[in-house]
C-alpha positions as CSV (number, residue, x, y, z in Angstrom):
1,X,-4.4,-7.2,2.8
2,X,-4.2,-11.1,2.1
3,X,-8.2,-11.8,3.4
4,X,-8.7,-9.1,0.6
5,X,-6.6,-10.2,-2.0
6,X,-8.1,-13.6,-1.5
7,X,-11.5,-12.5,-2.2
8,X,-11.0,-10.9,-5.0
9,X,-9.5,-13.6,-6.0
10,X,-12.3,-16.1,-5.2
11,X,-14.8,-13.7,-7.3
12,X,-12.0,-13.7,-10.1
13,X,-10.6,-10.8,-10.0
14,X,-6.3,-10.9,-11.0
15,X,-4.5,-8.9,-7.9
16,X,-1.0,-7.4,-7.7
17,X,0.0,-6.3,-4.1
18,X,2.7,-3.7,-3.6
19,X,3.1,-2.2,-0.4
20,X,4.8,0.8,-0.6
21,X,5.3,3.8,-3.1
22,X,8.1,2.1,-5.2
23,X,6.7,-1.1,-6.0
24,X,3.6,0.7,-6.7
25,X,5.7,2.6,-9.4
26,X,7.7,-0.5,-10.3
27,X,3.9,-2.1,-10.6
28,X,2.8,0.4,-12.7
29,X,5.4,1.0,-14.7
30,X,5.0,-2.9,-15.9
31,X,1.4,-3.8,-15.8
32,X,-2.0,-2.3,-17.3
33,X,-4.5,-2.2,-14.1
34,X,-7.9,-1.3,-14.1
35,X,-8.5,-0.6,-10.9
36,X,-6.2,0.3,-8.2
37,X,-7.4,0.3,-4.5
38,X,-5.9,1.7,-1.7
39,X,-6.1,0.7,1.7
40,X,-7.6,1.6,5.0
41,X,-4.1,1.8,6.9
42,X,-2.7,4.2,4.4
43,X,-2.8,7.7,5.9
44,X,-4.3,10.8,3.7
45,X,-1.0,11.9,2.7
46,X,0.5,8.6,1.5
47,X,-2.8,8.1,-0.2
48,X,-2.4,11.5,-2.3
49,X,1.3,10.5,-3.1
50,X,0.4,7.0,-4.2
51,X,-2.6,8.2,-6.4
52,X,0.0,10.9,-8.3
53,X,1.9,7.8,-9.2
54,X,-1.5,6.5,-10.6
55,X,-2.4,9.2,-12.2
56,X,1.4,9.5,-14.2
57,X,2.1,6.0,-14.5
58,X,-1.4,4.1,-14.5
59,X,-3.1,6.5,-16.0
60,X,-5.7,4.5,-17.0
61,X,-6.8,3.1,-13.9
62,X,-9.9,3.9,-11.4
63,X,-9.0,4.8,-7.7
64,X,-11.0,2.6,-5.1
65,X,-9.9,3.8,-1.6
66,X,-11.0,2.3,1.4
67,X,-11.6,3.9,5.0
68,X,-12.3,3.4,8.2
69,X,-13.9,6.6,9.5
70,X,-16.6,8.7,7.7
71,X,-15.5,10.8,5.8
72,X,-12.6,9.8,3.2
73,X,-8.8,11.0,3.0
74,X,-8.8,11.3,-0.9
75,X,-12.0,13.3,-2.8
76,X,-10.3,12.7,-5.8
77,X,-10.8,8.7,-6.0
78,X,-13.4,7.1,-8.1
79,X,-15.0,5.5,-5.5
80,X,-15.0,5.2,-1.7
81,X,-15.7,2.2,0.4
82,X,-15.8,2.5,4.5
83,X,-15.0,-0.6,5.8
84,X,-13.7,-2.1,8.9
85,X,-10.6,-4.0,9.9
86,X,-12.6,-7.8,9.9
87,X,-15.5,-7.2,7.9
88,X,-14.5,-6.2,4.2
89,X,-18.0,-6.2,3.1
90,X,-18.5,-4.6,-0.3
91,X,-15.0,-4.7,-1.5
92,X,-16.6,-7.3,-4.6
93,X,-19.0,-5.2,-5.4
94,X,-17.2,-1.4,-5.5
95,X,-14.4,-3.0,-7.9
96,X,-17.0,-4.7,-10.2
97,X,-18.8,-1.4,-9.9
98,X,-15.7,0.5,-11.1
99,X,-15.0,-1.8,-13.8
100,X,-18.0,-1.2,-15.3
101,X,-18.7,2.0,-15.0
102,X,-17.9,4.2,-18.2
103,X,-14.7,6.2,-19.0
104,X,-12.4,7.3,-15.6
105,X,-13.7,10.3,-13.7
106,X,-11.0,12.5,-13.4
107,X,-8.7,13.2,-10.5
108,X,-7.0,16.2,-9.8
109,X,-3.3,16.1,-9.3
110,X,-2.0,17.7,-5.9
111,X,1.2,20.2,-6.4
C-alpha cells in the first residue's frame, strides 16, 4: 500500500489511504476523489461492499481494482489492472488512463 501510494505520489498524483470500509465512508463522505482504487488483498466480496459505498457516497469517482490472478473479482470497475505483490507496474498509467477518459462508465449496484 505505501510503495503504491508513493508512486503516485512521485508522478503527482494526491492519495488518501483508508483501510477499511468505515474510513472509506468517512473518506468519502469528506473529500471529492476521482479515482478510487482498490487493492489486490481485498477479497471479491469486500471489494463489492467497498464499491457500493463508492457508488452512494463518491459517486463521482472511477473504480481502478487491482488483481493478482486472471480474471478480476469486480466486472463492474472502470478499469482492471493485474499486478503482482513487488512489481506494481502500470499502476501510473491505468489511473492517468481513468482520469482522462470521458464521463464514468456505470457500475451496477449489487442488492
Amino acid at each position: 500500500m505505501q510503495t503504491r501510494r508513493l508512486i503516485l505520489e512521485k508522478a503527482g498524483h494526491s492519495v488518501t489511504q483508508a483501510r477499511d470500509l468505515r474510513r472509506v465512508k468517512d473518506a468519502c463522505e469528506s473529500k471529492s476523489f476521482d479515482v478510487v482504487m482498490l487493492g489486490h488483498s481485498l477479497n471479491a466480496n469486500e471489494k463489492k461492499r467497498i464499491t457500493d459505498v463508492v457508488l452512494s457516497s463518491c459517486n463521482s469517482a472511477k473504480i481502478l481494482e487491482l488483481h493478482l490472478s486472471n480474471t478480476p473479482d469486480l466486472p463492474e470497475a472502470d478499469a482492471h489492472l493485474q499486478v503482482t505483490v513487488s512489481q506494481p507496474q502500470g499502476l501510473v498509467e491505468a489511473v492517468t488512463g481513468l482520469l482522462k477518459a470521458p464521463g464514468k462508465k456505470k457500475a451496477r449496484h449489487s442488492s
